[in-house]
PDB file of N, CA, C, O and CB in Angstrom:
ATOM      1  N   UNK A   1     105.654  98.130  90.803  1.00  0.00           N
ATOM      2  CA  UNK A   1     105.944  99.498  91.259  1.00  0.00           C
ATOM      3  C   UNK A   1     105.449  99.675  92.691  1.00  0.00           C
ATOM      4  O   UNK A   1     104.250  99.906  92.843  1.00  0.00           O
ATOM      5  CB  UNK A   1     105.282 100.552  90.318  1.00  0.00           C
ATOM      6  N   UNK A   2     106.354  99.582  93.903  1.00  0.00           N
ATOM      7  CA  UNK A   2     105.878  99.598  95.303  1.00  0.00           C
ATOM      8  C   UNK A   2     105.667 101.645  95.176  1.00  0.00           C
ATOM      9  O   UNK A   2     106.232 102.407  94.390  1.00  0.00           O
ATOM     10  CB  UNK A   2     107.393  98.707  96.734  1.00  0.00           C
ATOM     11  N   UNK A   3     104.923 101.883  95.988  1.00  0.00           N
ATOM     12  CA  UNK A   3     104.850 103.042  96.755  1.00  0.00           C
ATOM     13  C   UNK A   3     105.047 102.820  97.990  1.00  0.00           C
ATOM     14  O   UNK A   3     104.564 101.899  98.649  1.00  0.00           O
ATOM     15  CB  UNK A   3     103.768 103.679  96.646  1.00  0.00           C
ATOM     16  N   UNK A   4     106.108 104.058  98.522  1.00  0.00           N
ATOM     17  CA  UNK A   4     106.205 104.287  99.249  1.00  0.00           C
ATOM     18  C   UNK A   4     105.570 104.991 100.213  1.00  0.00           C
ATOM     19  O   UNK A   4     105.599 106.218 100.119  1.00  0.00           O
ATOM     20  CB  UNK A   4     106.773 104.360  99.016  1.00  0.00           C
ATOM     21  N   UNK A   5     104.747 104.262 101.524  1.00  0.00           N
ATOM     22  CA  UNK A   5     104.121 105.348 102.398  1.00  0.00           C
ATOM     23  C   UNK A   5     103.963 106.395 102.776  1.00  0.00           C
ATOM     24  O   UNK A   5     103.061 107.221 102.634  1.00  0.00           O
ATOM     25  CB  UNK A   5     104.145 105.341 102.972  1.00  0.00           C
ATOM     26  N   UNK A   6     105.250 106.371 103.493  1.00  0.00           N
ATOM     27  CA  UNK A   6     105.952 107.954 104.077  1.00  0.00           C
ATOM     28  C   UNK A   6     105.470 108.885 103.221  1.00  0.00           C
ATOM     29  O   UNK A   6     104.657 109.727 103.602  1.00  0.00           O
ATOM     30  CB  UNK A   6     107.718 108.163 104.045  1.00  0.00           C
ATOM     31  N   UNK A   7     106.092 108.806 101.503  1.00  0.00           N
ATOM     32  CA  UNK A   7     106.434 109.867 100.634  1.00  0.00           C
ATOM     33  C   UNK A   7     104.638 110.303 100.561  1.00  0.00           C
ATOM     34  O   UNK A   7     104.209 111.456 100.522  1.00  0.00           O
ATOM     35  CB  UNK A   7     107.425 109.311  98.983  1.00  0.00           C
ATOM     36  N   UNK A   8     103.946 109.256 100.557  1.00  0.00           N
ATOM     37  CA  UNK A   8     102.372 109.592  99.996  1.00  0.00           C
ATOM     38  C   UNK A   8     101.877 110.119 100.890  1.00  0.00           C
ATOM     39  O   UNK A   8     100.909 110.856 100.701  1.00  0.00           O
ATOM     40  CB  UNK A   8     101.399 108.515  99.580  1.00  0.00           C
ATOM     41  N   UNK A   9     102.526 109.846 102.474  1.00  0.00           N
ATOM     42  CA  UNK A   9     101.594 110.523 103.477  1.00  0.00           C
ATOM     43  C   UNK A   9     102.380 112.661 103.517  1.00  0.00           C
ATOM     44  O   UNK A   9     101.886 113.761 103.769  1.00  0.00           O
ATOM     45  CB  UNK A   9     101.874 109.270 105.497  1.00  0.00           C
ATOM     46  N   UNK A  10     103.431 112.263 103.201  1.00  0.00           N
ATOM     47  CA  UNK A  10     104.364 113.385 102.953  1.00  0.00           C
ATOM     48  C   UNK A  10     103.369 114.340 102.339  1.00  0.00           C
ATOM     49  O   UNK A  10     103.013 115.465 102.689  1.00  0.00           O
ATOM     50  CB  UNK A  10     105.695 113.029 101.975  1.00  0.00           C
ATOM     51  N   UNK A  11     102.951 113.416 101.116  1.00  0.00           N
ATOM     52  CA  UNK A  11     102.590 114.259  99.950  1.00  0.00           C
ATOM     53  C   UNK A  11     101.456 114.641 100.553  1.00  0.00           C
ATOM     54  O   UNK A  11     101.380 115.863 100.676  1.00  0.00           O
ATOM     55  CB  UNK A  11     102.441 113.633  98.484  1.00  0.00           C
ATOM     56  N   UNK A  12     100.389 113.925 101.047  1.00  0.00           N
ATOM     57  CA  UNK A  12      98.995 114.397 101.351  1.00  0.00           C
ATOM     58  C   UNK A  12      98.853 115.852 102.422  1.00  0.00           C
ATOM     59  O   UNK A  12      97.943 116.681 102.426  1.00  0.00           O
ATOM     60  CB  UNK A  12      98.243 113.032 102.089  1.00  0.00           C
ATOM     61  N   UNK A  13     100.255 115.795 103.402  1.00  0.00           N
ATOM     62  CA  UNK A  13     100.048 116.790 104.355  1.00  0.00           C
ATOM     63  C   UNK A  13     100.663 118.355 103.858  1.00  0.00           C
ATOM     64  O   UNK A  13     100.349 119.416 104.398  1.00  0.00           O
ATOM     65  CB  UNK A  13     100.757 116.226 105.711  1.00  0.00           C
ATOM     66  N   UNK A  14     101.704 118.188 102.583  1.00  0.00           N
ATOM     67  CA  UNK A  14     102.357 119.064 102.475  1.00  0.00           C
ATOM     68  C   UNK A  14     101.473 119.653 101.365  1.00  0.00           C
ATOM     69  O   UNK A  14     101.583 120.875 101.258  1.00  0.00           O
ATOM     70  CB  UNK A  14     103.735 118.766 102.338  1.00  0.00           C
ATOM     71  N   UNK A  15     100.681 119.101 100.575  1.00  0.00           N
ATOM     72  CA  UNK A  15     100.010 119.908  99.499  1.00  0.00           C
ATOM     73  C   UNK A  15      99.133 120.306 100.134  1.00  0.00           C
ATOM     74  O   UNK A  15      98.637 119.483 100.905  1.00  0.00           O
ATOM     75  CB  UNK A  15      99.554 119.353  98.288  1.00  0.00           C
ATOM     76  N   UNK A  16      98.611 121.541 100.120  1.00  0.00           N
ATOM     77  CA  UNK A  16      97.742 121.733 100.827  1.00  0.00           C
ATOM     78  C   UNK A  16      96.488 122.208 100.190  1.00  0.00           C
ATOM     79  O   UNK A  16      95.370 122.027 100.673  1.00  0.00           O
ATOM     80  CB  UNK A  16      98.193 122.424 101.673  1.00  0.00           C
ATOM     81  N   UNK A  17      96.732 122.813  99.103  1.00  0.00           N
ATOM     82  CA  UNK A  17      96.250 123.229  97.061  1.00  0.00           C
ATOM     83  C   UNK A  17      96.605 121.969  96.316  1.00  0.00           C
ATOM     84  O   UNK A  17      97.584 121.286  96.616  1.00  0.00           O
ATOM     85  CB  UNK A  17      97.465 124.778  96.037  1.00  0.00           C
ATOM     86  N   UNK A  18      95.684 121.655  95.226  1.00  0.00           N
ATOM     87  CA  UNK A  18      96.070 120.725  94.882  1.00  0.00           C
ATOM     88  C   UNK A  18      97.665 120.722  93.552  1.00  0.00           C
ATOM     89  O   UNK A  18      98.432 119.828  93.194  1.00  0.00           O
ATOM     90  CB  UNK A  18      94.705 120.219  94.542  1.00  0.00           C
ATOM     91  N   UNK A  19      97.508 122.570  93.099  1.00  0.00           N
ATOM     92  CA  UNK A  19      98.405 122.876  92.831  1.00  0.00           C
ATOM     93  C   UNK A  19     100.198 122.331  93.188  1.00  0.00           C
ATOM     94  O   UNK A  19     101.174 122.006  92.511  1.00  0.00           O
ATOM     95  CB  UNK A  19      97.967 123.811  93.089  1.00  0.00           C
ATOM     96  N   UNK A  20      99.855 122.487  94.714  1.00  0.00           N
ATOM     97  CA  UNK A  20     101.332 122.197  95.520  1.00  0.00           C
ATOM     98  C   UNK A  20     101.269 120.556  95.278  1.00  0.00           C
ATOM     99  O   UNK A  20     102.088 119.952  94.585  1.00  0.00           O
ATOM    100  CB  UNK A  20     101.393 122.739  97.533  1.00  0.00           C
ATOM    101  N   UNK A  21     100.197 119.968  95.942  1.00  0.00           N
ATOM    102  CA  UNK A  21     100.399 118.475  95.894  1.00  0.00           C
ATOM    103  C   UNK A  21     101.118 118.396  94.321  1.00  0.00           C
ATOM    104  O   UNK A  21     102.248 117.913  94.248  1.00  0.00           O
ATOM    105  CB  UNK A  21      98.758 117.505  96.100  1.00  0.00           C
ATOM    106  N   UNK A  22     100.540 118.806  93.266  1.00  0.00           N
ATOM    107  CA  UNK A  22     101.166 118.095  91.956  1.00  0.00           C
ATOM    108  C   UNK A  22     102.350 118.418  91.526  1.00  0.00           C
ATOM    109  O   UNK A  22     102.875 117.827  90.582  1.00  0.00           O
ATOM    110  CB  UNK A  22     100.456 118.263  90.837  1.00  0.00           C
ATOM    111  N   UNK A  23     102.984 119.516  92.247  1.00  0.00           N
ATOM    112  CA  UNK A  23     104.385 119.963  91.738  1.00  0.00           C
ATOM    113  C   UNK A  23     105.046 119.260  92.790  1.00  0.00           C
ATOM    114  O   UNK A  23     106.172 118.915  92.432  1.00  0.00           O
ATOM    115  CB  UNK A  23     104.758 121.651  91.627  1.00  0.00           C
ATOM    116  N   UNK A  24     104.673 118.818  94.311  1.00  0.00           N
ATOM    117  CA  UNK A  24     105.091 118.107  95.010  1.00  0.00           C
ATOM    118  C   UNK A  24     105.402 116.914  94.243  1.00  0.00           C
ATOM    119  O   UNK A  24     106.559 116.495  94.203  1.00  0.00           O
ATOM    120  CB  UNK A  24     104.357 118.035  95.983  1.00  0.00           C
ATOM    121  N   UNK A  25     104.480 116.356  93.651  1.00  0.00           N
ATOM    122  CA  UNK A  25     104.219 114.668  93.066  1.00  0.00           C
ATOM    123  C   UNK A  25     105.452 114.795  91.937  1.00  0.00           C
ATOM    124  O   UNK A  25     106.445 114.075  92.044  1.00  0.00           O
ATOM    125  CB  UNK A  25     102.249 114.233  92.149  1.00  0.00           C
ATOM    126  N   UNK A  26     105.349 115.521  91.121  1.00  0.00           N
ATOM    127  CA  UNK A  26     106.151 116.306  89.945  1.00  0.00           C
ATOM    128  C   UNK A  26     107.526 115.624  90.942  1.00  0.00           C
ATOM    129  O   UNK A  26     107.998 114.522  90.663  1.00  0.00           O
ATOM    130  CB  UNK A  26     105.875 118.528  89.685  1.00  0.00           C
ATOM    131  N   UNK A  27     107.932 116.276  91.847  1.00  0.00           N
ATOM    132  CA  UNK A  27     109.305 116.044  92.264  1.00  0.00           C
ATOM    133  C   UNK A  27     109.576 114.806  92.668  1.00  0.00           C
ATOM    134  O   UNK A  27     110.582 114.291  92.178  1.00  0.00           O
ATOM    135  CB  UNK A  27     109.692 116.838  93.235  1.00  0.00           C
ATOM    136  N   UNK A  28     108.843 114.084  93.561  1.00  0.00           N
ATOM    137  CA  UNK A  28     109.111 112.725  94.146  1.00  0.00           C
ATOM    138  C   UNK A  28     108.753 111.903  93.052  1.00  0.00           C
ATOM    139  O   UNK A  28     108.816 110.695  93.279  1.00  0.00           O
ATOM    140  CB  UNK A  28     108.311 112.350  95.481  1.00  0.00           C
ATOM    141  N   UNK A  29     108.511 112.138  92.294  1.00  0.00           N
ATOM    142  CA  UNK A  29     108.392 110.774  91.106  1.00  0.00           C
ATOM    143  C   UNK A  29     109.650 110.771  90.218  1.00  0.00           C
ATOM    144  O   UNK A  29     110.111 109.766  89.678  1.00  0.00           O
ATOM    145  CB  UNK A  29     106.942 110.933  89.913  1.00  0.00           C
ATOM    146  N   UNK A  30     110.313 112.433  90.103  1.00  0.00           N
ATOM    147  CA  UNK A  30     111.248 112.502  89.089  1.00  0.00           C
ATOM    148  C   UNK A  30     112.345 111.735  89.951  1.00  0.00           C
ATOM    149  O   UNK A  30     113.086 111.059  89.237  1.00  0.00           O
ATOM    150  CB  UNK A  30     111.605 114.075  88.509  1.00  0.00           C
ATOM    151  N   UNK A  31     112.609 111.677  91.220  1.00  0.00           N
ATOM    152  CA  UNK A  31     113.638 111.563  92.218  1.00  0.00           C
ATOM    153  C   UNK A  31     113.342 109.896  92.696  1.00  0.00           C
ATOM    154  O   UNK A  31     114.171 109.120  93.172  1.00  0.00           O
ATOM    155  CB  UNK A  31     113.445 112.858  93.547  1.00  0.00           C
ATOM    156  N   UNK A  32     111.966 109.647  92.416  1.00  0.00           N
ATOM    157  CA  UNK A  32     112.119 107.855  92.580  1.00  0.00           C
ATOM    158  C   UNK A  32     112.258 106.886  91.167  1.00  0.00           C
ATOM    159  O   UNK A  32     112.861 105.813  91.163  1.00  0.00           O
ATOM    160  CB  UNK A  32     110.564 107.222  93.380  1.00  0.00           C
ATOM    161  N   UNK A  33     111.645 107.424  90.089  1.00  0.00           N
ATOM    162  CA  UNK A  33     111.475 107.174  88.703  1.00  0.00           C
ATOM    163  C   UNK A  33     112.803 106.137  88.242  1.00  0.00           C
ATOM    164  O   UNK A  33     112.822 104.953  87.907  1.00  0.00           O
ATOM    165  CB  UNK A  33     111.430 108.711  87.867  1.00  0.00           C
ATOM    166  N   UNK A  34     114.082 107.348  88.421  1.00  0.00           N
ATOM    167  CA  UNK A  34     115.057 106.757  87.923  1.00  0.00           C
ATOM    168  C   UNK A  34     115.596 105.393  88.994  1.00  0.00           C
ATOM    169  O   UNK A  34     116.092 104.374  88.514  1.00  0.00           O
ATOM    170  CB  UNK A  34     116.085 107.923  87.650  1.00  0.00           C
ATOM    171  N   UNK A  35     115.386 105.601  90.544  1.00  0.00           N
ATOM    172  CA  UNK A  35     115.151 104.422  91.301  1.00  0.00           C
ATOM    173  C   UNK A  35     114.961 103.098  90.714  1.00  0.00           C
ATOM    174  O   UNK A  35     115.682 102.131  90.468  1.00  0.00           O
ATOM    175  CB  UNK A  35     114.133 104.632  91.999  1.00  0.00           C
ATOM    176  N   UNK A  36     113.498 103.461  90.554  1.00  0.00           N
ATOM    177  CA  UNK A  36     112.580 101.749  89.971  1.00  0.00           C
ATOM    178  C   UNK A  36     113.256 101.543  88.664  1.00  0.00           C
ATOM    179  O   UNK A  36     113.683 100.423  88.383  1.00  0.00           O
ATOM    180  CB  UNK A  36     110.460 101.816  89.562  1.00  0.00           C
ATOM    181  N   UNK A  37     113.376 102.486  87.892  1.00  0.00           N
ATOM    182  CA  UNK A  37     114.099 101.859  86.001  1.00  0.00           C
ATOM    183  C   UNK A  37     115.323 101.570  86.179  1.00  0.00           C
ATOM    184  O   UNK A  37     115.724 100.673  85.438  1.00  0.00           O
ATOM    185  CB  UNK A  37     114.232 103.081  84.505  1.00  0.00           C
ATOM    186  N   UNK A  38     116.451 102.218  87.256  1.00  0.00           N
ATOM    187  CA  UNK A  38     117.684 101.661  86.937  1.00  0.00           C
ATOM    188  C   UNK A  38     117.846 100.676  87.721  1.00  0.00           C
ATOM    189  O   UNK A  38     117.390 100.556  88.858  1.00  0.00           O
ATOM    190  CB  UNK A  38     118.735 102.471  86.987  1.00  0.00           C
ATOM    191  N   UNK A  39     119.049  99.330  86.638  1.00  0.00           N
ATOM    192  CA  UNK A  39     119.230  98.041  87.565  1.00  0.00           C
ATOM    193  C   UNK A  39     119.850  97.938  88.368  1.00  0.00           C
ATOM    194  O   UNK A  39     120.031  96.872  88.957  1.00  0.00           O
ATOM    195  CB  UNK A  39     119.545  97.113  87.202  1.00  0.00           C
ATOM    196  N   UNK A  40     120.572  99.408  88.756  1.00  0.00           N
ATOM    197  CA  UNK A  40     121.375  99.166  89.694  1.00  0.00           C
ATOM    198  C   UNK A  40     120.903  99.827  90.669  1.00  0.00           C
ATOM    199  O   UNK A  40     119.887 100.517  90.576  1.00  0.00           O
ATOM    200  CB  UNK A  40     122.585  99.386  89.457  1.00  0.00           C
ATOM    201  N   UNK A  41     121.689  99.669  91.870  1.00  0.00           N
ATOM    202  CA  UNK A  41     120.805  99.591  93.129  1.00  0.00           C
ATOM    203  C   UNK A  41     119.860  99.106  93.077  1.00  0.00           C
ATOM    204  O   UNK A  41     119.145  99.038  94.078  1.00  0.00           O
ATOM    205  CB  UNK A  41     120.457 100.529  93.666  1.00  0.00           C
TER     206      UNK A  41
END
């Protein structure tokens, strides 16, 4: 499972509550998730 930089540095500047960070995280995981499990692409 690579992480992506960008998205983590994304994440660190835009949450600013840790509230936001986790609904932030909430989204970029639902939107990379299916990424890493499906074989395609």
């Amino acid at each position: 499972m690579k992480n992506r930089p960008t998205e983590h540095a994304c994440l660190m500047t835009t949450g600013k509550d840790t509230g936001e960070t986790a609904r932030f995280g909430q989204q970029v995981m639902s939107r990379v998730l299916p990424e890493i499990t499906s074989p395609v692409r």
